[in-house]
PyMOL CGO cylinders between C-alpha atoms (Angstrom):
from pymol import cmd
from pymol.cgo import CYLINDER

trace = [
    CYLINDER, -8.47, -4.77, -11.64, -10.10, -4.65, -8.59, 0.3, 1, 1, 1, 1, 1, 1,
    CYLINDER, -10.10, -4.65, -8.59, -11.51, -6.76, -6.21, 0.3, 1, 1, 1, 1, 1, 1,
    CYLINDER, -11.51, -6.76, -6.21, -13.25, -7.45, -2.71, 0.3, 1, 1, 1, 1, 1, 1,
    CYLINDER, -13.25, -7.45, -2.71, -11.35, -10.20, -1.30, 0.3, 1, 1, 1, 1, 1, 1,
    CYLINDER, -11.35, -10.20, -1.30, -11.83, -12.39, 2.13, 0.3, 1, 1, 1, 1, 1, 1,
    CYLINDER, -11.83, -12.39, 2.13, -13.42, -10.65, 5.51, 0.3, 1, 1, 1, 1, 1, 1,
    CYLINDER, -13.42, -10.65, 5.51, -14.63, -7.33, 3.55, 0.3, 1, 1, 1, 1, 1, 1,
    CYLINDER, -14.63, -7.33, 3.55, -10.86, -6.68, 2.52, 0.3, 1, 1, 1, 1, 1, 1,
    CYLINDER, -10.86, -6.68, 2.52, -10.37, -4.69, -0.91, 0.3, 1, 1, 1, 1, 1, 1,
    CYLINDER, -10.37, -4.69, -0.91, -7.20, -5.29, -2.85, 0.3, 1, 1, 1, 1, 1, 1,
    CYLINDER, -7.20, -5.29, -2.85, -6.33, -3.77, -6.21, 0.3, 1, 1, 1, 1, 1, 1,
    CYLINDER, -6.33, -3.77, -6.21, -4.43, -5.40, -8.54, 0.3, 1, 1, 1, 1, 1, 1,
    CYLINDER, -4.43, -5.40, -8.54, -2.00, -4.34, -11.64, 0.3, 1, 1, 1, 1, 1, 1,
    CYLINDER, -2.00, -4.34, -11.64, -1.79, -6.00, -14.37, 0.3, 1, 1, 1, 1, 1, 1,
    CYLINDER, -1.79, -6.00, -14.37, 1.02, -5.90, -17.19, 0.3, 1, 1, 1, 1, 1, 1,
    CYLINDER, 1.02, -5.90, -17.19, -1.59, -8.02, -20.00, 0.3, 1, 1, 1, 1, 1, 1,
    CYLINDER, -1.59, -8.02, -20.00, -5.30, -8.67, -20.15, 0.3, 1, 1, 1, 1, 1, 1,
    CYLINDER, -5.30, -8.67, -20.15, -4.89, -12.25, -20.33, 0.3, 1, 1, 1, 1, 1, 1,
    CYLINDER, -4.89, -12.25, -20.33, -3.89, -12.16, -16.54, 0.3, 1, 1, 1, 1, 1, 1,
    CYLINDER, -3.89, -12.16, -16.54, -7.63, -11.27, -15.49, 0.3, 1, 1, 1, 1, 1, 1,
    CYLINDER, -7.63, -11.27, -15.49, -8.33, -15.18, -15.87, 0.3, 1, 1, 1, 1, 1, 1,
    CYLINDER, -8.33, -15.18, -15.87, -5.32, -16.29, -13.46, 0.3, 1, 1, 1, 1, 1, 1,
    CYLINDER, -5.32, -16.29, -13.46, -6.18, -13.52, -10.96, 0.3, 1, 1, 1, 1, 1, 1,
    CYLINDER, -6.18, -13.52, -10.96, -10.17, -14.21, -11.97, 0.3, 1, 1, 1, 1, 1, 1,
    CYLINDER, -10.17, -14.21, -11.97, -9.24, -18.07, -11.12, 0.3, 1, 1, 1, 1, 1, 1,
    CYLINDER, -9.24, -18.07, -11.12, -7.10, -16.98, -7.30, 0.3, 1, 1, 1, 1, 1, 1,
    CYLINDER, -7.10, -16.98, -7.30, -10.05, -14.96, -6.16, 0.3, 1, 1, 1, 1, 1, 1,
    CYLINDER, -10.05, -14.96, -6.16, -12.20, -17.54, -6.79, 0.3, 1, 1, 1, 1, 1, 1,
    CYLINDER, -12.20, -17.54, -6.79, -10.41, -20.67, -5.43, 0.3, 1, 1, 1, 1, 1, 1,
    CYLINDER, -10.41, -20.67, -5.43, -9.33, -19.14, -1.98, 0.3, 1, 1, 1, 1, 1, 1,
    CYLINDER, -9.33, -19.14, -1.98, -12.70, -17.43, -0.87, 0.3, 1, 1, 1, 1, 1, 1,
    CYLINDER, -12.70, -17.43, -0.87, -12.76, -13.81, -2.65, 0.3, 1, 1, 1, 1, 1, 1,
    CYLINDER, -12.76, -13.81, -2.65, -14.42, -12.51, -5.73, 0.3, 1, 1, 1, 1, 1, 1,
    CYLINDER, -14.42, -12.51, -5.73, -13.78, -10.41, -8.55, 0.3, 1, 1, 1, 1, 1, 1,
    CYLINDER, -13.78, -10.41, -8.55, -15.78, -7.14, -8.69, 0.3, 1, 1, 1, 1, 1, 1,
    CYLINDER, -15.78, -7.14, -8.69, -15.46, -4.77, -12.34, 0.3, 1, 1, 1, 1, 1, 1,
    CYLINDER, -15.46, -4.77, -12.34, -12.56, -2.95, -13.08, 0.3, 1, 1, 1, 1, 1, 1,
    CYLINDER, -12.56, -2.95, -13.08, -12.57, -0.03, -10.68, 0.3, 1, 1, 1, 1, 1, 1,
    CYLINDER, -12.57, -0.03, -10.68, -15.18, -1.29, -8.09, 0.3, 1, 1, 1, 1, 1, 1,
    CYLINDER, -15.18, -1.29, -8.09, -12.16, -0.81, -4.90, 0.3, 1, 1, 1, 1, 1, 1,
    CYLINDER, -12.16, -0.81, -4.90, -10.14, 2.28, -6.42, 0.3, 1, 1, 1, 1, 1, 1,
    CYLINDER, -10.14, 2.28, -6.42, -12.30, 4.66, -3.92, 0.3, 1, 1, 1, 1, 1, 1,
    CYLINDER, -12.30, 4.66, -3.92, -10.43, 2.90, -1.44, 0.3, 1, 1, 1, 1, 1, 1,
    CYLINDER, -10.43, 2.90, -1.44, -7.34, 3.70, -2.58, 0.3, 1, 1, 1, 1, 1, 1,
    CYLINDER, -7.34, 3.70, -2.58, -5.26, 6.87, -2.92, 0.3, 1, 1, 1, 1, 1, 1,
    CYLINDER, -5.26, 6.87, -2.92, -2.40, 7.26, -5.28, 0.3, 1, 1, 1, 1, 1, 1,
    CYLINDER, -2.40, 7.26, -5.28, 0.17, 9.40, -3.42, 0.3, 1, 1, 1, 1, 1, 1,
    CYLINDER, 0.17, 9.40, -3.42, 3.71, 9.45, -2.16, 0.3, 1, 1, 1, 1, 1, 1,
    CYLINDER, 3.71, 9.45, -2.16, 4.80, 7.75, 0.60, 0.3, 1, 1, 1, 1, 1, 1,
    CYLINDER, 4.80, 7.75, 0.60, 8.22, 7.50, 2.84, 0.3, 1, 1, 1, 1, 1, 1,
    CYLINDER, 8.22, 7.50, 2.84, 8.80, 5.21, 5.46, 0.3, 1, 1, 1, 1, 1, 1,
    CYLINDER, 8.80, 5.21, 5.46, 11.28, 5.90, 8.67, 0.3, 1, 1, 1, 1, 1, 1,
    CYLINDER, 11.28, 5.90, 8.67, 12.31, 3.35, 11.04, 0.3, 1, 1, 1, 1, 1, 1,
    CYLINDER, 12.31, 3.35, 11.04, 11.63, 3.69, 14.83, 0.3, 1, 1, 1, 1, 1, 1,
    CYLINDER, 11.63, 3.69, 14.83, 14.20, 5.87, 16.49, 0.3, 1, 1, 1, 1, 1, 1,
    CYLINDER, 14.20, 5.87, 16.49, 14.23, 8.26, 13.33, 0.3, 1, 1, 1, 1, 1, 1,
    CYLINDER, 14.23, 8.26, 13.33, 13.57, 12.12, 14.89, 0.3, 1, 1, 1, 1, 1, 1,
    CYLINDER, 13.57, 12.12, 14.89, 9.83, 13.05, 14.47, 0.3, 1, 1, 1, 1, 1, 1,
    CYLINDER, 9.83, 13.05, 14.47, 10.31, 16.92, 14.69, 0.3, 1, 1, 1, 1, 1, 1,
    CYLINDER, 10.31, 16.92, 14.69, 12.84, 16.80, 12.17, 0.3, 1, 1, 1, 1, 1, 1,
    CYLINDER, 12.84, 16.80, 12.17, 10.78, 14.65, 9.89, 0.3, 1, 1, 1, 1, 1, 1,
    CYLINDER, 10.78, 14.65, 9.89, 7.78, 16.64, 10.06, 0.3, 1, 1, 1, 1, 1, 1,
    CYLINDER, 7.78, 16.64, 10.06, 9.77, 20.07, 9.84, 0.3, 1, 1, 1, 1, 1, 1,
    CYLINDER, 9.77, 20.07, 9.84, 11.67, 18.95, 6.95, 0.3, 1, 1, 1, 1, 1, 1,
    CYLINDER, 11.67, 18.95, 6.95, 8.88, 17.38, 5.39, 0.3, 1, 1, 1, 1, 1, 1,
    CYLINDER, 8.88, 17.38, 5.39, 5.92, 19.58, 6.02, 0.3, 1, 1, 1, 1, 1, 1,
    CYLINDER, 5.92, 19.58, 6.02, 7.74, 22.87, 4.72, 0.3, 1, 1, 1, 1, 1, 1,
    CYLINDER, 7.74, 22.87, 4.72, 8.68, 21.00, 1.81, 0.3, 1, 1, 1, 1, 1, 1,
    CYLINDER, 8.68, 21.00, 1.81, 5.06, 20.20, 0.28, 0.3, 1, 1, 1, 1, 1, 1,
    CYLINDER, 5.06, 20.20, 0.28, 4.14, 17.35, 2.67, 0.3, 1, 1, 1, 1, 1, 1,
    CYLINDER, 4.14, 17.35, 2.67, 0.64, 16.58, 3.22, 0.3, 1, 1, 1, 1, 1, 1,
    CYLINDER, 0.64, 16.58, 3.22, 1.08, 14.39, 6.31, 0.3, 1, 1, 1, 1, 1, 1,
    CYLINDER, 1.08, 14.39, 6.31, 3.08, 12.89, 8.77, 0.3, 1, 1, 1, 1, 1, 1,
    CYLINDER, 3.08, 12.89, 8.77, 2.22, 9.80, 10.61, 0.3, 1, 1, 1, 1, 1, 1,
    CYLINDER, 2.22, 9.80, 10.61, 3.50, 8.56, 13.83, 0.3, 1, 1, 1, 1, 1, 1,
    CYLINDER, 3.50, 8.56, 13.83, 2.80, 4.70, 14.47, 0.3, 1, 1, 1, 1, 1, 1,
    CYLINDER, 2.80, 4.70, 14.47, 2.68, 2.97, 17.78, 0.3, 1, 1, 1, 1, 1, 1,
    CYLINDER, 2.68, 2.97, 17.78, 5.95, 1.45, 16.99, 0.3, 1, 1, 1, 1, 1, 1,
    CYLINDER, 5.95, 1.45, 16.99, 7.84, 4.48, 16.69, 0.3, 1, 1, 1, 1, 1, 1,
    CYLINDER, 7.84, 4.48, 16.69, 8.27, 3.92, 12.66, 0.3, 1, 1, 1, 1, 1, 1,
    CYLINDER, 8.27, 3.92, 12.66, 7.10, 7.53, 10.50, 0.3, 1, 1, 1, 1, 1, 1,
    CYLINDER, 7.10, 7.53, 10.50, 5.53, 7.48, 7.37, 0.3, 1, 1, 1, 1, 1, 1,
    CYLINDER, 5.53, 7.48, 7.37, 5.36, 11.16, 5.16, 0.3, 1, 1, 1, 1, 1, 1,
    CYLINDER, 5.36, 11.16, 5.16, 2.63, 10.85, 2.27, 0.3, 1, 1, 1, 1, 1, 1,
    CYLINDER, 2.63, 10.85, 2.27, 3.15, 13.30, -0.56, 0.3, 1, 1, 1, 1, 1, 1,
    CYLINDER, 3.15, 13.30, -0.56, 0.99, 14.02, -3.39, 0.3, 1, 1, 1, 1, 1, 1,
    CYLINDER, 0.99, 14.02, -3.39, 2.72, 12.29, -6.41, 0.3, 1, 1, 1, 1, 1, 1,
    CYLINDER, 2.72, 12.29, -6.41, 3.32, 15.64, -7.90, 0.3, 1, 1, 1, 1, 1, 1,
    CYLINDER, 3.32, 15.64, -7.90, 5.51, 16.61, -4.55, 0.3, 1, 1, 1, 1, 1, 1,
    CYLINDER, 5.51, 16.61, -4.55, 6.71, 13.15, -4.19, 0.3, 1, 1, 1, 1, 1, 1,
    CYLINDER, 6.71, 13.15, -4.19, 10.50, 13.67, -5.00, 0.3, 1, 1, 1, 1, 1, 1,
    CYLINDER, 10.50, 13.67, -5.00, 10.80, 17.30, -3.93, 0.3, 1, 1, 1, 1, 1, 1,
    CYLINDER, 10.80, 17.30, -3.93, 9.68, 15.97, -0.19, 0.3, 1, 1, 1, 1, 1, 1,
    CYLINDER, 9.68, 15.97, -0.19, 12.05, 12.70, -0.54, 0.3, 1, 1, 1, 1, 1, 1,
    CYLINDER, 12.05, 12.70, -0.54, 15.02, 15.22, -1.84, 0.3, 1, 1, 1, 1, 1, 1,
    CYLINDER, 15.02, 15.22, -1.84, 14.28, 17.61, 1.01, 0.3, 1, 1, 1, 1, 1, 1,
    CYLINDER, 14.28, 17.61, 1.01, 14.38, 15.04, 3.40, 0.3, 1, 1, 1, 1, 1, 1,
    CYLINDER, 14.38, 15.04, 3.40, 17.62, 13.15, 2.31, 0.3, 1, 1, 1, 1, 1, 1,
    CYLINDER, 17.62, 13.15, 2.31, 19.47, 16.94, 2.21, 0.3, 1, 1, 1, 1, 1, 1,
    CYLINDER, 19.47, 16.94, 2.21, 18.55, 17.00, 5.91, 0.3, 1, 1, 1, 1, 1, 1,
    CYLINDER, 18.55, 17.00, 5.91, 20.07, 13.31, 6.29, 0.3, 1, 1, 1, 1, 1, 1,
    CYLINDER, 20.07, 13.31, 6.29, 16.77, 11.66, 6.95, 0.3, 1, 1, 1, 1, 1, 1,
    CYLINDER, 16.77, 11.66, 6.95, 17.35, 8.13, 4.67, 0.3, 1, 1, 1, 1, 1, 1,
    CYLINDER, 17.35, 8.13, 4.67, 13.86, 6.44, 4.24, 0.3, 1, 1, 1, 1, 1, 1,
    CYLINDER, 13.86, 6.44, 4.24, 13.69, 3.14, 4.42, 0.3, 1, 1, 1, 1, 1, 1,
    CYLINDER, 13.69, 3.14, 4.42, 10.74, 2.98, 1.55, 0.3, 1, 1, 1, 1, 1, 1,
    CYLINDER, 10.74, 2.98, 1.55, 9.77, 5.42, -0.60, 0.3, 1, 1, 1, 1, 1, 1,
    CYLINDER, 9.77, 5.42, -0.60, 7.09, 4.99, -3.50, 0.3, 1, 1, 1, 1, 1, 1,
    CYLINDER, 7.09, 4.99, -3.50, 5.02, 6.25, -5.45, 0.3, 1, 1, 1, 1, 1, 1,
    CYLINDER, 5.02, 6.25, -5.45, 2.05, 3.98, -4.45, 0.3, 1, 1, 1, 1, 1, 1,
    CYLINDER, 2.05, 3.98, -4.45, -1.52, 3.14, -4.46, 0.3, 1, 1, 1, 1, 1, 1,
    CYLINDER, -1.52, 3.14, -4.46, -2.42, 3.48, -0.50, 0.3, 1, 1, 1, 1, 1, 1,
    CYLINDER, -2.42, 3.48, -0.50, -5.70, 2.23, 1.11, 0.3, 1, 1, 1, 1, 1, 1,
    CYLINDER, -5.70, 2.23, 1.11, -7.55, 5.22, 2.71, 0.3, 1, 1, 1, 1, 1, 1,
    CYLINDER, -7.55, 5.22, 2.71, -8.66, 2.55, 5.45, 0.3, 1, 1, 1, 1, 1, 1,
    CYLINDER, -8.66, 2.55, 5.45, -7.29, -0.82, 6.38, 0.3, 1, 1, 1, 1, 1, 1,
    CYLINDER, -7.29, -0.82, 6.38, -9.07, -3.94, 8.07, 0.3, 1, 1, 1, 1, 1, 1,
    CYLINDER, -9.07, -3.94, 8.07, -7.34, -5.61, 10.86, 0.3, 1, 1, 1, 1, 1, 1,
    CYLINDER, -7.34, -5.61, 10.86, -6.85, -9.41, 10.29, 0.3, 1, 1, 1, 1, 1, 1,
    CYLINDER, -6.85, -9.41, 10.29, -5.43, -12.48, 12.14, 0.3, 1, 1, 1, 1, 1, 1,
    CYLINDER, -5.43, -12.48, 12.14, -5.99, -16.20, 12.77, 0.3, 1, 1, 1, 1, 1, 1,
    CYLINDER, -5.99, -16.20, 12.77, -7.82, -18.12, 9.57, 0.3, 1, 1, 1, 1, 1, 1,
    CYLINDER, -7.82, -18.12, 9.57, -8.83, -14.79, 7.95, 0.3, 1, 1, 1, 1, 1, 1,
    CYLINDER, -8.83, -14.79, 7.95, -4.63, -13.42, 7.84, 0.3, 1, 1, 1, 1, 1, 1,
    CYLINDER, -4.63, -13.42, 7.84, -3.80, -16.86, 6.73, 0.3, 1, 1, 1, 1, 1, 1,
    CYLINDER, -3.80, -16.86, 6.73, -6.20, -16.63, 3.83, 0.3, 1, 1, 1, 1, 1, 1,
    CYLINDER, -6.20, -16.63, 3.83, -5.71, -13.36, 2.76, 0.3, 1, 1, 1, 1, 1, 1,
    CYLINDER, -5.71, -13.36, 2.76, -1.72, -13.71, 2.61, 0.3, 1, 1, 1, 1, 1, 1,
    CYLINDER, -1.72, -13.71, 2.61, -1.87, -16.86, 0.56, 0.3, 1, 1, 1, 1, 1, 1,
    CYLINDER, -1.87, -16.86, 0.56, -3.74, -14.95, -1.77, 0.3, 1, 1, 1, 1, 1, 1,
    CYLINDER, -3.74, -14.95, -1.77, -1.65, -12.20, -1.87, 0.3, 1, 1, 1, 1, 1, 1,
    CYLINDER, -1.65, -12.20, -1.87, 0.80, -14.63, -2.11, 0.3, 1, 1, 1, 1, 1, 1,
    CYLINDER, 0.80, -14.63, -2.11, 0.07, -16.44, -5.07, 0.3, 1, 1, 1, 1, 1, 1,
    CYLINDER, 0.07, -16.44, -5.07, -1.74, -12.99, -6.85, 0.3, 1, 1, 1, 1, 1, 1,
    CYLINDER, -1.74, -12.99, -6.85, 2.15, -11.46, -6.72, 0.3, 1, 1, 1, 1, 1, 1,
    CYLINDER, 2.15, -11.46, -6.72, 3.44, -14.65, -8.28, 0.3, 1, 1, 1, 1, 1, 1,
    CYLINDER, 3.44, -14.65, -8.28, 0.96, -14.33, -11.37, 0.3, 1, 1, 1, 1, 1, 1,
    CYLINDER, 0.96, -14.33, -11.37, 3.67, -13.52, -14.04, 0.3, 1, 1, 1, 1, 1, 1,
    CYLINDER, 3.67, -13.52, -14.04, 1.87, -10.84, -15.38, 0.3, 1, 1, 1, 1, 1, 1,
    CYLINDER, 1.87, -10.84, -15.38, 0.78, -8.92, -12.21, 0.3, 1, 1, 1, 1, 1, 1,
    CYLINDER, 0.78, -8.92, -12.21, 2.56, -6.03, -11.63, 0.3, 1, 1, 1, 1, 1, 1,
    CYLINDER, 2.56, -6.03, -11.63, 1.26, -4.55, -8.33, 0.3, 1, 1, 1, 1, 1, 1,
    CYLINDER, 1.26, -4.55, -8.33, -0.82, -5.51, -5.69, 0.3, 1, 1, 1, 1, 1, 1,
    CYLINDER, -0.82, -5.51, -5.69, -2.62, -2.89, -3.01, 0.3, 1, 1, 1, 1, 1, 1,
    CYLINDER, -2.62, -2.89, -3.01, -4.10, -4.22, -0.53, 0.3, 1, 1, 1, 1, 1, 1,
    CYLINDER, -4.10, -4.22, -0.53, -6.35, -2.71, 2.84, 0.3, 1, 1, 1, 1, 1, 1,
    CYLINDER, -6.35, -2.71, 2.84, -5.24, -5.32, 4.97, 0.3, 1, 1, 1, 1, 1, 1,
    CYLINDER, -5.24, -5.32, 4.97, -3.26, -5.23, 8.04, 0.3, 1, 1, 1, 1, 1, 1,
    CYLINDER, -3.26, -5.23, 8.04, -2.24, -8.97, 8.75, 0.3, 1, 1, 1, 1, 1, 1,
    CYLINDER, -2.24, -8.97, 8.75, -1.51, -9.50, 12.22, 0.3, 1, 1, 1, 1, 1, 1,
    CYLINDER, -1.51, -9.50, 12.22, 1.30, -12.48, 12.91, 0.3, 1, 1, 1, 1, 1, 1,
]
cmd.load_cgo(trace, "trace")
């Protein structure tokens, strides 16, 4: 399912049963979003490989390690934190290579990762995360992938 939700944001939701596209139908529409057809967002979203360091974890090591082991990127944040994306095909030869070197993620999925992400904060980040809130306590959602970045 996918679906534009508050402030231009995109999220894209999985679903274990059809029956769920009513709740999630009925979410969208009570807190401000809508509902586009199946596969309206999934442009906006890459299905890939990703590995998350914390802050403090050695850059050059993480892009050596990672890059000669079939690593399409390596991302520095402001933060300090890394995050490695993989294709999903590469996915656990890059995490394998990486823990042989000692370098312990602190996430690693396979995932569905917004190619762009819209910043968010004050009554737009409070809307969007009680919708994310109450889409990932639908019983029969399985994922949800979203493009926003919710400031505190």
């Amino acid at each position: 399912m996918s679906a534009p939700a508050a402030a231009t944001n995109c999220t894209r939701i999985a679903v274990a049963a059809p029956r769920a596209a009513r709740k999630v139908r009925h979410a969208f529409s009570k807190h401000g979003g809508n509902m586009g057809t199946e596969g309206s967002v999934a442009f906006q979203f890459k299905h890939c490989g990703q590995l998350i360091f914390a802050p403090g974890t050695s850059e050059d090591k993480v892009m050596e390690v990672a890059l000669e082991a079939g690593a399409e990127d390596v991302i520095a944040d402001d933060e300090g934190a890394i995050e490695v994306l993989t294709s999903t095909v590469d996915f656990e030869t890059v995490k394998n290579a990486l823990e042989a070197a000692g370098l312990m993620a602190d996430m690693s999925e396979v995932t569905m990762r917004a190619e762009n992400s819209i910043d968010l904060s004050g009554d737009d980040a409070a809307k969007m995360q009680k919708l994310l809130d109450i889409l990932e306590d639908l019983d029969d959602v399985q994922n949800v992938f979203h493009n926003a970045s919710i400031s505190e």
